[in-house]
N, C-alpha and C positions, 0 to 999 in steps of 0.2 A: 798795424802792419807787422810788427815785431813777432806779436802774437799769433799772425797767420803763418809768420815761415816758421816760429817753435813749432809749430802743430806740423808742417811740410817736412820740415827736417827732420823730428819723431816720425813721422809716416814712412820717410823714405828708409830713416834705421831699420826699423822695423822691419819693410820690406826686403833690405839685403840683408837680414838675420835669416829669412826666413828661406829666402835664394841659397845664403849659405847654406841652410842647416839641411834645404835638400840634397845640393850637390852632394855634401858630406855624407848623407846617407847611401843616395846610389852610388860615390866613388869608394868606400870603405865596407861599411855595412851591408848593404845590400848582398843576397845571396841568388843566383841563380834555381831554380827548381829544380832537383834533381829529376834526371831523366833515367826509369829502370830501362837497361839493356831487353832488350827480346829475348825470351828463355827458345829455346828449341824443345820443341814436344818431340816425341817419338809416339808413330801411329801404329796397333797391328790390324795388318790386312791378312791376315790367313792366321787359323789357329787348329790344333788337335784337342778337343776341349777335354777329352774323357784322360788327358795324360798332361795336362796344362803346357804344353808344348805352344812359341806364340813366333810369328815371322812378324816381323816390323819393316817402316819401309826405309829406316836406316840400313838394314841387312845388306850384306853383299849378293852377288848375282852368285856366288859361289854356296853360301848358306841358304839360299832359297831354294835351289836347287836340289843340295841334299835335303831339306827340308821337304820340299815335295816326293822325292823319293821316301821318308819318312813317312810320310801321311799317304802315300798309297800302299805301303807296307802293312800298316796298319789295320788299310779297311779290308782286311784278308782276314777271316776270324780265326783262321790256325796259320800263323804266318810263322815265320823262318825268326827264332831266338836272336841264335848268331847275327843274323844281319841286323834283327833291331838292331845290337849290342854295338855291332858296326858304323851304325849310320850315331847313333848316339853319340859313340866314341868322337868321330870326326866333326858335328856339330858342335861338339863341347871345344877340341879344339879351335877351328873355325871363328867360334863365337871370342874365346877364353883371350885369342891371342890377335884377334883385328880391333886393335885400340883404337884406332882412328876413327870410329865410329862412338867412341865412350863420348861422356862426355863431362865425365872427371873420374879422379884414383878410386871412390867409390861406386862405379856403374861398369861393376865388376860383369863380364861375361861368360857365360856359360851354366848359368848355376840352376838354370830348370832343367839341367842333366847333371848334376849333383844330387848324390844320396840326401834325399830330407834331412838326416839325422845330421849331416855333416857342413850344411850348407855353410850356416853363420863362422863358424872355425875357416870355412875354405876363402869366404870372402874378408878374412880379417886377416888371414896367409898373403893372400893376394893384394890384400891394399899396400901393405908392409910390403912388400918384395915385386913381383911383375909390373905392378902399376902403379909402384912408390913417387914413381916423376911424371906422370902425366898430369900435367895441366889443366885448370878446367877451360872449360868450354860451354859452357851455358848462354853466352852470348855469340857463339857463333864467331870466335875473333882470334882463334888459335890457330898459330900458325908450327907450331911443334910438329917434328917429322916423329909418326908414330906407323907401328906395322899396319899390312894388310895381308892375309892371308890368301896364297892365289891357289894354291892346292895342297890335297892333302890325301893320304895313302895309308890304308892299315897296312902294317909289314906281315904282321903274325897276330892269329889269335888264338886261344887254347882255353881250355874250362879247368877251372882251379878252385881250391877250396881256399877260403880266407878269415882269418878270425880278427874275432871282433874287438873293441877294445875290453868288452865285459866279460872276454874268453872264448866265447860261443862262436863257434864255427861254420860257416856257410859256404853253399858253391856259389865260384861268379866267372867271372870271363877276364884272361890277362889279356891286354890289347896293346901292340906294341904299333907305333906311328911313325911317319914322316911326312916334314910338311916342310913347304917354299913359301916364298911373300914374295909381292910385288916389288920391295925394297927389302934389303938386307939391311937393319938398323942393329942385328946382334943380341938377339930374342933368340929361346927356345926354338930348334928344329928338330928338333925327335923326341919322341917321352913315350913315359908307360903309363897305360890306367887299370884300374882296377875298377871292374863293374860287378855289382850285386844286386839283386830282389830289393827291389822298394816299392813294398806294398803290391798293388797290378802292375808294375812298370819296375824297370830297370835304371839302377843311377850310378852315377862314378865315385867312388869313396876314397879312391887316391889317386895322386900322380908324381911322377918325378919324371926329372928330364932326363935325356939321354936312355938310352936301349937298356 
């Protein structure tokens, strides 16, 4: 009999080792599974192929708009410079300064109306400065009051000659702007661009605020 309860009473140690050693794992040890957050895609539903111009359906109803003004512009085979330069002008804004569609400091906008040459420079200006404090937002869980763009107005435009950083001199168009948001958060409301020949198309190669 001695020997059946030594055998009982090892069985049952055993048994609450064993009860321990799991609680202890799921109450310390144990790690939940991370869960990746939802990335947000951005889709384009309309494009200008031959000028890589692209409308997404984050877009506002405001840049669509000019945006389709743009692509009927376009299908005209001798159409109006100046107005590209116009409509350009304004989408670049439009895009550059409604953050609230970004969805972090590098998803810089505006820059398929950027001079090719200048693109990488303008988005490395802008991560640093305009869109230094936005937040990201890839999961869709930002609650940061950031601009929207609700209109926007060329004030002045004129054809200018502008040189280049390697000296070389070309015409382009000075395009002087004003623009309002849906919210005043104390962003840019006026600036100047500078547009030049790139390539078959026209791009912005500068800007600064204010007239």
């Amino acid at each position: 009999m001695k020997k059946k309860y030594k055998i009982l009473l090892i069985l049952l140690i055993f048994i609450v080792l064993i009860a321990g050693g799991v609680f202890v794992y799921f109450t310390f040890f144990r790690t939940e599974p991370t869960v990746e957050p939802p990335v947000k895609e951005t889709v384009v539903t309309n494009t200008i192929e031959e000028y890589g111009y692209n409308l997404e359906d984050r877009d506002t109803l405001l840049f669509e708009q000019l945006f389709e003004e743009l692509k009927n512009l376009l299908n005209v085979p001798e159409y109006d410079t100046e107005e590209y330069v116009k409509l350009i002008s304004e989408l670049f804004i439009v895009d550059l300064f409604t953050i609230d569609n970004k969805l972090s400091r590098y998803d810089v906008g505006g820059t398929e109306y950027v001079y090719s040459g200048a693109v990488d420079s303008f988005k490395s200006v802008v991560e640093s400065s305009i869109y230094k404090t936005v937040e990201n937002n890839l999961d869709g869980t930002r609650t940061q009051d950031l601009p929207v763009v609700a209109s926007v107005t060329v004030s002045e435009i004129s054809e200018i000659t502008y040189t280049m950083p390697d000296e070389s001199v070309v015409d382009g168009y000075r395009v002087a702007l004003d623009w309002t948001y849906e919210e005043s958060l104390g962003y840019d409301d006026s600036g100047v661009l500078i547009v030049i020949p790139d390539g078959e198309k026209m791009g912005v190669v500068f800007y600064k605020a204010g007239s």
